[in-house]
KEMILO-326761 format. One record per residue: residue in one letter; x, y, z of N, C-alpha, C, CB in turn. Coordinates in steps of 0.2 Angstrom, whole numbers, plus 5000, padded with zeros to 4 digits. Glycine has a CB too. Example, Ala and Ser with C-alpha at 12.3 -4.5 7.8 and 13.67 -1.06 7.14 Angstrom:
<nodes>
 vexvo   nX   nY   nZ  caX  caY  caZ   cX   cY   cZ  cbX  cbY  cbZ
     a 5066 4972 5039 5062 4978 5039 5066 4984 5039 5057 4978 5045
     s 5064 4989 5035 5068 4995 5036 5064 5000 5039 5070 4997 5029
</nodes>
This chain:
<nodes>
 vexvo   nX   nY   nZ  caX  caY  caZ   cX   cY   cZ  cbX  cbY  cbZ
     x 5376 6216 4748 5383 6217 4748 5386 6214 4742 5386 6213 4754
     x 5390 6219 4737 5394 6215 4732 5399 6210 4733 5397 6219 4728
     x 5399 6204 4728 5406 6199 4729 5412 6202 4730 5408 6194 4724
     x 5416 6200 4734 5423 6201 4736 5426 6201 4730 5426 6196 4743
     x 5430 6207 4727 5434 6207 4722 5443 6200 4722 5436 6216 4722
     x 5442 6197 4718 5446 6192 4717 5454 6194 4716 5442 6189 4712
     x 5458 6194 4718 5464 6198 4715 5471 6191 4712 5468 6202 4724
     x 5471 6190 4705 5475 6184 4702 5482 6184 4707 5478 6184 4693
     x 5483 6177 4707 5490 6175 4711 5495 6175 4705 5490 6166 4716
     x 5502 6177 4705 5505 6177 4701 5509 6168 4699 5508 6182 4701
     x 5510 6167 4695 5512 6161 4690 5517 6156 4696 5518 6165 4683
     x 5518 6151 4696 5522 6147 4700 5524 6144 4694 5519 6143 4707
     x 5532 6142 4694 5535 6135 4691 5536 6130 4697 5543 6136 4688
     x 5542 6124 4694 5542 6120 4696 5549 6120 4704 5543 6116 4690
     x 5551 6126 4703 5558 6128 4706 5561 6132 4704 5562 6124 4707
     x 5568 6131 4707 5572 6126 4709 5571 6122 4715 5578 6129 4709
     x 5566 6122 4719 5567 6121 4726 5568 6111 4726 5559 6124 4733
     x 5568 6109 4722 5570 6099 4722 5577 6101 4722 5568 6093 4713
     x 5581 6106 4721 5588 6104 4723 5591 6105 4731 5592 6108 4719
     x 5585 6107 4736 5586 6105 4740 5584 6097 4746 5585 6111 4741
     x 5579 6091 4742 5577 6089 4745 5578 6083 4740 5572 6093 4747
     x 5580 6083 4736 5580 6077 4729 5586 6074 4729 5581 6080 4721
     x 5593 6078 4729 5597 6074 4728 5599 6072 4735 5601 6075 4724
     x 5605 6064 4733 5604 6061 4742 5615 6060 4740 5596 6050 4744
     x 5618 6057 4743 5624 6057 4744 5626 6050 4740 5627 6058 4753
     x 5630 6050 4735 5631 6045 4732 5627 6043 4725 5631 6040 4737
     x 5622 6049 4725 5616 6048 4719 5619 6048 4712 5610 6053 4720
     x 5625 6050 4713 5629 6047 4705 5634 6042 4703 5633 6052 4703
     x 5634 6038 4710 5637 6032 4710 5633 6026 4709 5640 6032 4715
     x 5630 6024 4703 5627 6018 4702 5630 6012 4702 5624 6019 4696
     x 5635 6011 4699 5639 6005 4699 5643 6003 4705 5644 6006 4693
     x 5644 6000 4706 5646 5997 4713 5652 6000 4713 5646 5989 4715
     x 5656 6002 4720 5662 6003 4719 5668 5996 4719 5662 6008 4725
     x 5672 6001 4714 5677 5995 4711 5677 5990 4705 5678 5989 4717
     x 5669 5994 4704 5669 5986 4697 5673 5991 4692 5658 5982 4692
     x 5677 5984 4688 5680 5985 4683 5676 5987 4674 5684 5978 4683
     x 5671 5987 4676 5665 5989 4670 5663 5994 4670 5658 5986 4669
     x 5667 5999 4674 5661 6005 4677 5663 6012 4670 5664 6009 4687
     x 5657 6015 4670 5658 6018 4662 5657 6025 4666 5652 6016 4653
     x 5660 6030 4664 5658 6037 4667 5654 6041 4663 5664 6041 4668
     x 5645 6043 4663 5642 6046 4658 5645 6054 4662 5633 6045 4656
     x 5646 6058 4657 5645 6065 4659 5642 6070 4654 5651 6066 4660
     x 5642 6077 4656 5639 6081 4649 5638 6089 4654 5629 6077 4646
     x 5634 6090 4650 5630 6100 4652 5625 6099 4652 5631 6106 4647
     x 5620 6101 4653 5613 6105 4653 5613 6111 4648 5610 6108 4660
     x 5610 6112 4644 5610 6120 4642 5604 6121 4640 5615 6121 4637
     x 5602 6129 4642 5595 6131 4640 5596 6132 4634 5591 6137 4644
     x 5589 6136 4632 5588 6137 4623 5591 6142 4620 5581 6137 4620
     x 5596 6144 4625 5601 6151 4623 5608 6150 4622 5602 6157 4629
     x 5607 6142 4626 5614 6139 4625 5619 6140 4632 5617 6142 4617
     x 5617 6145 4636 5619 6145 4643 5617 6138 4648 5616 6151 4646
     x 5622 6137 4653 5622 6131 4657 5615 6134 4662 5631 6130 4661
     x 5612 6125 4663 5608 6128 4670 5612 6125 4677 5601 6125 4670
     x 5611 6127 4680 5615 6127 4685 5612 6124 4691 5618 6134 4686
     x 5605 6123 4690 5601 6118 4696 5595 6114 4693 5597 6123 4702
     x 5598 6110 4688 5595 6104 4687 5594 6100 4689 5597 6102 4685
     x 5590 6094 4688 5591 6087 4692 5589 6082 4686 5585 6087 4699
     x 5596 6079 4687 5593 6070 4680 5592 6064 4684 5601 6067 4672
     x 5587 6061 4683 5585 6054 4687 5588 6050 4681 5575 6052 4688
     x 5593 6044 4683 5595 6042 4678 5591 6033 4680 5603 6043 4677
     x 5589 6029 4675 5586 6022 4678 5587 6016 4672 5577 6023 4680
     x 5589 6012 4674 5593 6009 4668 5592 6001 4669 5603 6012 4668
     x 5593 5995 4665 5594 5989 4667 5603 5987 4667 5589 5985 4661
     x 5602 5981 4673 5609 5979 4675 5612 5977 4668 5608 5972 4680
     x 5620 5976 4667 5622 5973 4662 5621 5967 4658 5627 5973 4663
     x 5617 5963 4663 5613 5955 4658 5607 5957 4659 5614 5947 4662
     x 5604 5961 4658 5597 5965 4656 5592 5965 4659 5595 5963 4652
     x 5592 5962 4666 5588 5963 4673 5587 5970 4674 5593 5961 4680
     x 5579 5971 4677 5577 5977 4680 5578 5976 4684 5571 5980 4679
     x 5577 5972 4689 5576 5972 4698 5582 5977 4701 5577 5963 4701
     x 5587 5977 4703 5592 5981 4703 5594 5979 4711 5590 5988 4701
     x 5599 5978 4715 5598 5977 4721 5592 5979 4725 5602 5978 4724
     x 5592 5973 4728 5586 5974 4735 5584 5980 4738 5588 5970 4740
     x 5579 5982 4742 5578 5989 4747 5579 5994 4742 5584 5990 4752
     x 5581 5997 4746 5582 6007 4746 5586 6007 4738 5589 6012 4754
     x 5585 6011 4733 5591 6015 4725 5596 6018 4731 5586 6024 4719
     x 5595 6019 4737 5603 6022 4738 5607 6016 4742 5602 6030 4743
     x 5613 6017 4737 5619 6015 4739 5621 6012 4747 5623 6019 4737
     x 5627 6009 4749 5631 6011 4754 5627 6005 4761 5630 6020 4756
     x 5633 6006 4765 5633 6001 4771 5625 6007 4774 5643 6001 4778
     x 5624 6012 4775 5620 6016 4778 5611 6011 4775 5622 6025 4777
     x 5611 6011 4769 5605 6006 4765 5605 6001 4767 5606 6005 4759
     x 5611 5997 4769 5611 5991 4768 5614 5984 4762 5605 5992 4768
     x 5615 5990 4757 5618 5985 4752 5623 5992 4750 5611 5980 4745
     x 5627 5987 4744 5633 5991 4740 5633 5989 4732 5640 5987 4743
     x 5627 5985 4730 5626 5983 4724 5622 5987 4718 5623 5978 4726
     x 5622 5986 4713 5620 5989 4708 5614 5991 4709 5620 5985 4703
     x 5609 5997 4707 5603 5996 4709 5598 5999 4701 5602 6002 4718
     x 5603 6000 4698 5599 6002 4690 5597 6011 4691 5588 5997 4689
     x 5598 6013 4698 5594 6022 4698 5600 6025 4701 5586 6024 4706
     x 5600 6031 4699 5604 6036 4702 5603 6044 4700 5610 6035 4701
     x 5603 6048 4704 5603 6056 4702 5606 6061 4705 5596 6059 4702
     x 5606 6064 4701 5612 6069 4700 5610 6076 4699 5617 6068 4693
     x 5612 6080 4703 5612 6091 4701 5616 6091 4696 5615 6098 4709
     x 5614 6097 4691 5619 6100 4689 5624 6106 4694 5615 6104 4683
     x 5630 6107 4693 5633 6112 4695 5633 6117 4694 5638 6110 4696
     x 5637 6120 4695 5634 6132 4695 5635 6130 4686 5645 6143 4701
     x 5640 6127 4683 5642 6130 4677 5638 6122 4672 5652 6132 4678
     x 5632 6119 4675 5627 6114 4672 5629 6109 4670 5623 6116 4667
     x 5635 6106 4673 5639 6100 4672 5637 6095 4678 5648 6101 4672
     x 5637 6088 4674 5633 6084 4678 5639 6075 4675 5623 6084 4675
     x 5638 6073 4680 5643 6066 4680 5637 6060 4684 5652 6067 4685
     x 5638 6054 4680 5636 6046 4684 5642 6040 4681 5626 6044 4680
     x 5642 6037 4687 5645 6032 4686 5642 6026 4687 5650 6032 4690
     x 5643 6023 4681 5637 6018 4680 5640 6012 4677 5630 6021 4675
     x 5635 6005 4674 5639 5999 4670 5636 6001 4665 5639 5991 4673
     x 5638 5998 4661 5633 5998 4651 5628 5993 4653 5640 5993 4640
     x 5622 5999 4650 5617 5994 4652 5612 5990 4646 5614 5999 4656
     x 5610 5984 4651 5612 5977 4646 5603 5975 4641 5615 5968 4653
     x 5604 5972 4637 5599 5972 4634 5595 5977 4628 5596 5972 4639
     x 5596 5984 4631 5595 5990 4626 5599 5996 4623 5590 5993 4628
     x 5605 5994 4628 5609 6000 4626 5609 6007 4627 5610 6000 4621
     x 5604 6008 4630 5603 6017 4634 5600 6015 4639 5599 6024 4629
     x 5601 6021 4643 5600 6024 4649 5594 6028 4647 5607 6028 4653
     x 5588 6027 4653 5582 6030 4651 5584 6039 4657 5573 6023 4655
     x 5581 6044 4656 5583 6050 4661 5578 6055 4661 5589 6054 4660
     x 5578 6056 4666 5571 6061 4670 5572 6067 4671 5569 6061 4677
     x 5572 6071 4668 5575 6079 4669 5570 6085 4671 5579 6082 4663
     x 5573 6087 4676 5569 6092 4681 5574 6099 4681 5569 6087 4690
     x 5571 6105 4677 5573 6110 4680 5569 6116 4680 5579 6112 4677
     x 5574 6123 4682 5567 6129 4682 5565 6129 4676 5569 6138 4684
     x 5558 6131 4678 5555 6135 4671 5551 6129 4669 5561 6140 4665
     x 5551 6122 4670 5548 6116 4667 5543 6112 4672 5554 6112 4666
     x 5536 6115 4670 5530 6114 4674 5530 6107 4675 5524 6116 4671
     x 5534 6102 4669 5533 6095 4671 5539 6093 4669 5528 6091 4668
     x 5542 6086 4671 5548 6085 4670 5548 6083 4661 5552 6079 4676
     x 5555 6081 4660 5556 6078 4652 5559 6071 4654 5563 6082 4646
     x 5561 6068 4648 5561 6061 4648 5564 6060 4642 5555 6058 4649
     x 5570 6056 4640 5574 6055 4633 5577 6051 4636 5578 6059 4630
     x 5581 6047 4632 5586 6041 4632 5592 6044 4628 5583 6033 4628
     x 5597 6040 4635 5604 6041 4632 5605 6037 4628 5608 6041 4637
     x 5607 6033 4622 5611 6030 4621 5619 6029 4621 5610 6029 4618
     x 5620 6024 4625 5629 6023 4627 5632 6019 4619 5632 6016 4635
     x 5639 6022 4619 5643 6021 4612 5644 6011 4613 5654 6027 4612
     x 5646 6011 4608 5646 6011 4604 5639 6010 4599 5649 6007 4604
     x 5634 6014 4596 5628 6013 4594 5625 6011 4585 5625 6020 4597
     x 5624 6010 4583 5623 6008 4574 5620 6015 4574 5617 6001 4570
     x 5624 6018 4571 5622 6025 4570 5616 6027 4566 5627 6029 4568
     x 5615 6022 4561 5612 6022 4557 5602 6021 4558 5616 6017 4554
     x 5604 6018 4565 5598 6021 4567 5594 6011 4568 5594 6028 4560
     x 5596 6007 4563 5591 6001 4559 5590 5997 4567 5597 5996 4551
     x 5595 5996 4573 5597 5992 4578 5590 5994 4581 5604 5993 4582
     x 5587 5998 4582 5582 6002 4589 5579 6005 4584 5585 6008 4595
     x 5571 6002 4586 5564 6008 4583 5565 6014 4584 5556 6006 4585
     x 5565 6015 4589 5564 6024 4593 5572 6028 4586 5567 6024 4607
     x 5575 6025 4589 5581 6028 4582 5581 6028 4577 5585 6026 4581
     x 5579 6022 4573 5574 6024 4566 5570 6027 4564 5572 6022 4563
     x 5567 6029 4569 5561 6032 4567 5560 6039 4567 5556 6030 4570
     x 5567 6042 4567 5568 6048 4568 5574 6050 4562 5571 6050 4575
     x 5576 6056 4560 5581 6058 4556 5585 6058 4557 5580 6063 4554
     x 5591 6056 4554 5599 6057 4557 5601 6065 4561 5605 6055 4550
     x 5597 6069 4559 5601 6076 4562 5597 6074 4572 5597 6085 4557
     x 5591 6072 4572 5587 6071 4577 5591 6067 4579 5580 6069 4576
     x 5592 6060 4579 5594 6054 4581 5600 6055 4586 5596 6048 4575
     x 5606 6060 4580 5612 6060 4585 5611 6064 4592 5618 6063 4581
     x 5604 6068 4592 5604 6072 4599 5601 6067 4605 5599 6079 4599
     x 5601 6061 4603 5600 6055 4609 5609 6049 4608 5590 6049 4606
     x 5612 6050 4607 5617 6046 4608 5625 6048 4611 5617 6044 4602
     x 5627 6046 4616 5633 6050 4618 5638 6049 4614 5635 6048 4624
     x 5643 6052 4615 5648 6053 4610 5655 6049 4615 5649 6062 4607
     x 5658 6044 4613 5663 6040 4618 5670 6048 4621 5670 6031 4611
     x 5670 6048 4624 5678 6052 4626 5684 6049 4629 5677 6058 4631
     x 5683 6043 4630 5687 6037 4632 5686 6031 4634 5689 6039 4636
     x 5690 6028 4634 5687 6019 4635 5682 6016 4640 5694 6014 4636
     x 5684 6022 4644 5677 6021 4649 5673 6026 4652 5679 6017 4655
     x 5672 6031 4645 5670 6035 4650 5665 6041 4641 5679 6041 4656
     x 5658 6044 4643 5656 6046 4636 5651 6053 4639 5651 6039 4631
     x 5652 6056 4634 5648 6063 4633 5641 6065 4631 5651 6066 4628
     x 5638 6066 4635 5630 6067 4632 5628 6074 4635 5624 6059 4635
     x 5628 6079 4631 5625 6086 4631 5617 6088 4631 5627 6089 4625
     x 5613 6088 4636 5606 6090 4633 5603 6096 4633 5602 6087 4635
     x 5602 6097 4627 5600 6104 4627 5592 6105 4625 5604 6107 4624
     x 5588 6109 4629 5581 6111 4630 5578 6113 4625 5579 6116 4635
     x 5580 6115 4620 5579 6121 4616 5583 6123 4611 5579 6125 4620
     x 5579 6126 4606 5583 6129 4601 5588 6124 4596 5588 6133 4605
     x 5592 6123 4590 5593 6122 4585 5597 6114 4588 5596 6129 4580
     x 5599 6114 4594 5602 6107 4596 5597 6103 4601 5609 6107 4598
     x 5594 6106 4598 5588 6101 4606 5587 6094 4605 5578 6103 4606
     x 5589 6092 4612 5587 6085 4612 5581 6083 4611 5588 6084 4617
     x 5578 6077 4609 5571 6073 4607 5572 6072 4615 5571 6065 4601
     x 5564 6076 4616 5562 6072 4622 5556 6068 4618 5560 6078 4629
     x 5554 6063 4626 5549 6057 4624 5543 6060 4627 5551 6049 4626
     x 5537 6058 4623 5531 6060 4628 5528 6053 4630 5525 6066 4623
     x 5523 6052 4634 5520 6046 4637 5513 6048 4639 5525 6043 4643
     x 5511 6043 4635 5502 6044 4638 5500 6040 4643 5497 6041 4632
     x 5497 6045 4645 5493 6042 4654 5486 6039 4653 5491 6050 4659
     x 5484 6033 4655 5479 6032 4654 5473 6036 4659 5480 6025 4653
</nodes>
């Protein structure tokens, strides 16, 4: 008898199906509610056409304002249902139909950016870049990872202020404004 002819399965990505099971209620509210420090990041997603994606997911993970990792106790999610109401350093966020995304967070302390996890279609593995919040030495000299890049590179990791408490950071996949993403070796 000849072997059973094999027939290829076609290609799988990564989704979108994490936008049904990822994000949770309050996953853009990092900073406690009411504090007077609270900085609003916001932005777009955009593919390498420059169109919005519209089912994203950003893990945002950051140190407290005096430069603690531990982040409150228990569960990253918020609220009396957790158990606490306190800072916790995590939060994530979908993009919406038109790939706009908001966190409410405190400036975080010690390094000055927000580390982020980005998860969308068509990406076999997630990315990974750093925000940096304003005010930043543009110049790059304050942060290795920033000097060690070209000023056209550098400004696609730093948000842009749009108000006293609140800043702009765009990222885009692809194409002539692409963000630096970071790679990371596995041992």
């Amino acid at each position: 008898m000849p072997p059973p002819t094999l027939v290829a399965t076609p290609p799988q990505t990564i989704g979108p199906y994490f936008g049904h099971a990822l994000p949770f209620a309050g996953g853009a509210d990092i900073a406690p509610d009411g504090h007077p420090d609270t900085v609003t990041v916001h932005g777009h997603l955009y593919d390498g056409e420059g169109a919005p994606v519209p089912d994203g997911l950003l893990e945002i993970w950051q140190p407290a304002p005096d430069g603690t990792r531990t982040g409150a106790p228990g569960s990253r999610r918020r609220g009396p249902a957790a158990g606490h109401s306190g800072f916790t350093g995590f939060g994530r966020v979908a993009t919406d139909a038109r790939g706009r995304w908001a966190v409410r967070t405190l400036p975080p302390g010690g390094v000055g950016y927000l580390s982020l996890c980005l998860f969308a279609r068509g990406l076999p593995n997630h990315l990974r870049t750093r925000l940096y919040v304003p005010p930043v030495q543009d110049d790059g000299t304050a942060d290795p990872l920033l000097s060690s890049l070209p000023p056209d590179r550098r400004r696609t990791m730093i948000a842009v202020a749009t108000g006293p408490h609140s800043c702009r950071f765009d990222i885009h996949l692809q194409g002539p404004e692409e963000t630096v993403f970071l790679e990371f070796d596995h041992p």
